[in-house]
C-alpha positions as CSV (number, residue, x, y, z in Angstrom):
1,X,-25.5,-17.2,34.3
2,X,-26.3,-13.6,35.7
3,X,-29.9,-13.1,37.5
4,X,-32.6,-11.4,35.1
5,X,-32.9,-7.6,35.7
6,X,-35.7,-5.3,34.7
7,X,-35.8,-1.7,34.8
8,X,-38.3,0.2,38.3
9,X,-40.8,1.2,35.6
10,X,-44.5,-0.4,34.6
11,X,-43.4,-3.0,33.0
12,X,-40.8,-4.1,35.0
13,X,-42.9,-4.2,38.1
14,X,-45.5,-6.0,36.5
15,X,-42.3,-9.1,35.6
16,X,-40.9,-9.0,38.9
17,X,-45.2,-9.7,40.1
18,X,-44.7,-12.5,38.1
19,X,-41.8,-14.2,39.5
20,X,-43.4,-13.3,43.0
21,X,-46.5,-15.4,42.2
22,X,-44.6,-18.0,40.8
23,X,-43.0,-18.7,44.1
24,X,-39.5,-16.2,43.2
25,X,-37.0,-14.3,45.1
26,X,-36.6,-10.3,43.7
27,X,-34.4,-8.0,44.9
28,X,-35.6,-3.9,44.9
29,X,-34.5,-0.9,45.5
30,X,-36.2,1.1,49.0
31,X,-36.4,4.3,50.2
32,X,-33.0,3.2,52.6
33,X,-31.2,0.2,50.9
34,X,-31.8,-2.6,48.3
35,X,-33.9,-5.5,49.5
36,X,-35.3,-8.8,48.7
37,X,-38.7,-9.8,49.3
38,X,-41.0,-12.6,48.3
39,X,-44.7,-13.6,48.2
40,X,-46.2,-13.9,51.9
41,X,-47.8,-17.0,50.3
42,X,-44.8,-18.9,48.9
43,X,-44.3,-21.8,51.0
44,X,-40.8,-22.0,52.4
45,X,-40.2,-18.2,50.9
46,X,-39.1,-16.9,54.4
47,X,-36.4,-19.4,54.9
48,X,-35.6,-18.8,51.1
49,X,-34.7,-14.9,52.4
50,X,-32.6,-16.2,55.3
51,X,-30.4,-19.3,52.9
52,X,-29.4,-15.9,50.3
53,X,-28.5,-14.0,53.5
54,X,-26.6,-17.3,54.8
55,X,-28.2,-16.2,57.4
56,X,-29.9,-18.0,60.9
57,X,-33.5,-17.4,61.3
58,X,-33.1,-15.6,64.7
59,X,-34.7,-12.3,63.9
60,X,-38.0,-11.2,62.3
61,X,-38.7,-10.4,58.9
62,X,-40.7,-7.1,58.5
63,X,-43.3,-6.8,56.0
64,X,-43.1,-3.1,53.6
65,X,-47.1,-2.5,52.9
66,X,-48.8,-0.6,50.0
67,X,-50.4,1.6,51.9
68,X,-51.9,2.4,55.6
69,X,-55.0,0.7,54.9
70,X,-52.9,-2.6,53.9
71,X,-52.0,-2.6,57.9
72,X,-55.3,-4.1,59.6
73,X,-55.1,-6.5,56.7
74,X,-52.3,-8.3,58.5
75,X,-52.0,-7.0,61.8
76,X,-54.2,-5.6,64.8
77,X,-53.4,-1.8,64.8
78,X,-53.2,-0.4,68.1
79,X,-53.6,3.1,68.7
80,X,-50.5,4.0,68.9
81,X,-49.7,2.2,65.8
82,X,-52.5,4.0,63.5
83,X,-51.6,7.3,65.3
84,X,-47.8,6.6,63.9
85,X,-48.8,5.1,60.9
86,X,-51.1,8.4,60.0
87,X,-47.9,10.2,60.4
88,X,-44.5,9.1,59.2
89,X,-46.1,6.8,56.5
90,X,-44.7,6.5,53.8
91,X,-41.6,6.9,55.2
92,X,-39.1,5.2,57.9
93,X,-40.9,4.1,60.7
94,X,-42.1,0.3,61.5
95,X,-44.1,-0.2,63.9
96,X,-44.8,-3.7,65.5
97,X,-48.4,-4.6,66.4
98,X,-50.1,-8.0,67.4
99,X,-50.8,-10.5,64.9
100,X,-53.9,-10.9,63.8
101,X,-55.4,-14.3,64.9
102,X,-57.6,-15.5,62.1
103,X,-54.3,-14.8,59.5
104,X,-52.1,-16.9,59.8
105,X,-48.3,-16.4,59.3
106,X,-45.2,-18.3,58.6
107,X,-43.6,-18.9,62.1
108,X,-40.2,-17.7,60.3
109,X,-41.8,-14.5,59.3
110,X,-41.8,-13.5,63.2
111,X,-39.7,-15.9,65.0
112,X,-42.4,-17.3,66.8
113,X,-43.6,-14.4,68.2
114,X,-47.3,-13.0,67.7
115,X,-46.0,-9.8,66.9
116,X,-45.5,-8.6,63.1
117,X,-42.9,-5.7,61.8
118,X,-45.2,-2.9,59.5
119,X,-43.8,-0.1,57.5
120,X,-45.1,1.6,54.4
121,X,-41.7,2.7,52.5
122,X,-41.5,5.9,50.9
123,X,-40.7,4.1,47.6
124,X,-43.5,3.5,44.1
125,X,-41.4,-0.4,43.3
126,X,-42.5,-2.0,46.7
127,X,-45.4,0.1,47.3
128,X,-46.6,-1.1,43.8
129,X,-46.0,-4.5,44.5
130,X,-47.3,-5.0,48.0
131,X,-50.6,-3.7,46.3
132,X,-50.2,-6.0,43.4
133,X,-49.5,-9.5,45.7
134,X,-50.0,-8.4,49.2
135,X,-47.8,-7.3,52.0
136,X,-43.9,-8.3,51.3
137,X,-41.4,-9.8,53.4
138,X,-38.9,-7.7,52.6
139,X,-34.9,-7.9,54.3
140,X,-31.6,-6.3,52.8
141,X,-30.4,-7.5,50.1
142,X,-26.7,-8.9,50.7
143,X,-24.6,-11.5,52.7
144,X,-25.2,-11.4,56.5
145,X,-22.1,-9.4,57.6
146,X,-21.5,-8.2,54.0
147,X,-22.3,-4.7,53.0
148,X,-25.5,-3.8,51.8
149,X,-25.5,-3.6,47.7
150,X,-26.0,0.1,46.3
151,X,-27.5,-0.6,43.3
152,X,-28.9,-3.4,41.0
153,X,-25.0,-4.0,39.9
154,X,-23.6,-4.9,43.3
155,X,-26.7,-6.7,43.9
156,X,-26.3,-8.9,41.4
157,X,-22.4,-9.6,42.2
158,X,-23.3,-10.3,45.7
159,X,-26.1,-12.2,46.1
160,X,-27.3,-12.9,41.9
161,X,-26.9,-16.6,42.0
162,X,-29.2,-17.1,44.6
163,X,-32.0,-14.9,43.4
164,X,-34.6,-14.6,40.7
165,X,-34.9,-10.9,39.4
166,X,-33.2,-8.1,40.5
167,X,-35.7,-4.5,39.7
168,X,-33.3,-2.1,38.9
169,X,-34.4,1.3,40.8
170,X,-30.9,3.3,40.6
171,X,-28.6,4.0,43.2
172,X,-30.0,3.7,46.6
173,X,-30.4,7.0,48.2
174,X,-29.0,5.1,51.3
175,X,-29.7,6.5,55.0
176,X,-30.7,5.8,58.5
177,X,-32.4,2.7,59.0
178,X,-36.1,2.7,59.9
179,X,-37.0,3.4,63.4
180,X,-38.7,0.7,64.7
181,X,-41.6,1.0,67.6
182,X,-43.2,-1.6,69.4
183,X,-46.6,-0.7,69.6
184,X,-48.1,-4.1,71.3
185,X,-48.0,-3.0,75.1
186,X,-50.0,0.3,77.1
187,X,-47.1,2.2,76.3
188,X,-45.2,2.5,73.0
189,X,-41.2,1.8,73.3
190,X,-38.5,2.9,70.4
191,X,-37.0,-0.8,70.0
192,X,-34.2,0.5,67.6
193,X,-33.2,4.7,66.8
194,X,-33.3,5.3,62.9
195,X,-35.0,7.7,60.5
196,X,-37.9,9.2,63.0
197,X,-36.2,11.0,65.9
198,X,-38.0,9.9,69.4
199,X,-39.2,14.1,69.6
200,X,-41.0,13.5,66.7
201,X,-43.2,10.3,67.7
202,X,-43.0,11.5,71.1
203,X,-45.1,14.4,69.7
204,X,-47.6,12.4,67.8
205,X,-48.2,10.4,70.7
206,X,-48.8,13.1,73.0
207,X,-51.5,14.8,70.7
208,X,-53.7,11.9,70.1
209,X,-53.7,11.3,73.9
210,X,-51.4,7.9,73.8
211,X,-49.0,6.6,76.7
212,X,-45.6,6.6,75.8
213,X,-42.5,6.1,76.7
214,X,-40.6,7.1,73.8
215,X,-38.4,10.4,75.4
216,X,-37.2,8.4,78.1
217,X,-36.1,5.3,76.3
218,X,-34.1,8.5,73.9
219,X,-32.8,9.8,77.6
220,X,-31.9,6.1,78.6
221,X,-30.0,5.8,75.2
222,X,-28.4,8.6,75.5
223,X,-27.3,8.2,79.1
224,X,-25.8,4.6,78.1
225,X,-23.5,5.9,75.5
226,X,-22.4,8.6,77.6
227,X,-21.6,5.7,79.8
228,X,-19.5,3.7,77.5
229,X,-17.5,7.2,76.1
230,X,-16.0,7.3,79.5
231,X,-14.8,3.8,79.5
């Protein structure tokens, strides 16, 4: 039987809330690639997102928010982190703060750790549901090792049978992934290049008064592949 797909308007968010609530798996398009996501508060819906991925729960889940204010909900918000957040969101950064103590999180979310992945996509369908159920653990949406699906068709061929609704948003516009900064220490640290060149946070950084050391983990990068061109 093929999984139940509904069309990235009103309505269609409003079913796939549904199935969230009721404990469901949806796939959706992003601002990058497709992804699915489920209700923070289903139990077991974390290690539901690793079994479609046939995936081992050895890396973090990020959670795609509403909006900035959604952040402190869920997470303690450094400086660094708001500074960022004020700046590239929506759009593809995630920054990773502390965990907020008094809420707690599925240890699968994080991997143990007590730091969380935020990032406000530049996308209405997940926007529109984090502020409908809440922030959204949200991972791509295809095999682990498999290439990611382009649209609600090869999402459903790939990874249909294990899923509950797939929001059909059109093609994904595709992309870098999001950078990623870890903003839990004095001095934020570019964890993985994507979507937000290091100049760019660097910059933001630097005019709110923030430690960094964004250029030179760029300069470190860059030095390291030169290294491995020459081998």
């Amino acid at each position: 039987m093929s999984v139940r797909t509904v069309v990235s308007d009103e309505a269609g968010i409003a079913a796939a809330a549904e199935v969230l609530r009721a404990g469901g798996v949806v796939a959706l398009p992003t601002d990058t690639v497709y992804g699915i996501s489920v209700a923070l508060a289903t139990p077991g819906g974390v290690e539901r997102l690793f079994h479609v991925k046939h995936r081992p729960p050895d890396k973090g889940i990020m959670l795609l928010l509403a909006d900035a204010a959604q952040a402190p909900e869920i997470g303690l918000m450094t400086p660094a982190a708001t500074a960022l957040g004020a700046a590239f969101w929506p759009g593809g950064l995630t920054v990773i703060v502390p965990q907020r103590p008094d809420v707690p999180l599925p240890a699968a979310l994080t991997g143990g750790a007590p730091t969380i992945g935020l990032r406000v996509p530049d996308h209405l369908t997940p926007r529109a549901l984090a502020a409908a159920i809440g922030p959204l653990p949200t991972t791509s949406a295809n095999r682990s090792g498999e290439p990611e699906g382009r649209d609600a068709m090869e999402v459903a061929a790939q990874i249909g049978e294990d899923i509950d609704l797939v929001i059909d948003g059109g093609p994904a516009h595709g992309g870098p992934a999001s950078t990623v900064v870890d903003c839990t220490n004095e001095r934020a640290t570019i964890l993985r290049a994507g979507a937000v060149e290091p100049a760019r946070i660097a910059a933001v950084l630097v005019a709110a008064g923030i430690a960094h050391d964004i250029l030179e983990a760029s300069d470190q990068e860059a030095q390291e592949l030169r290294s491995r061109r020459r081998h």
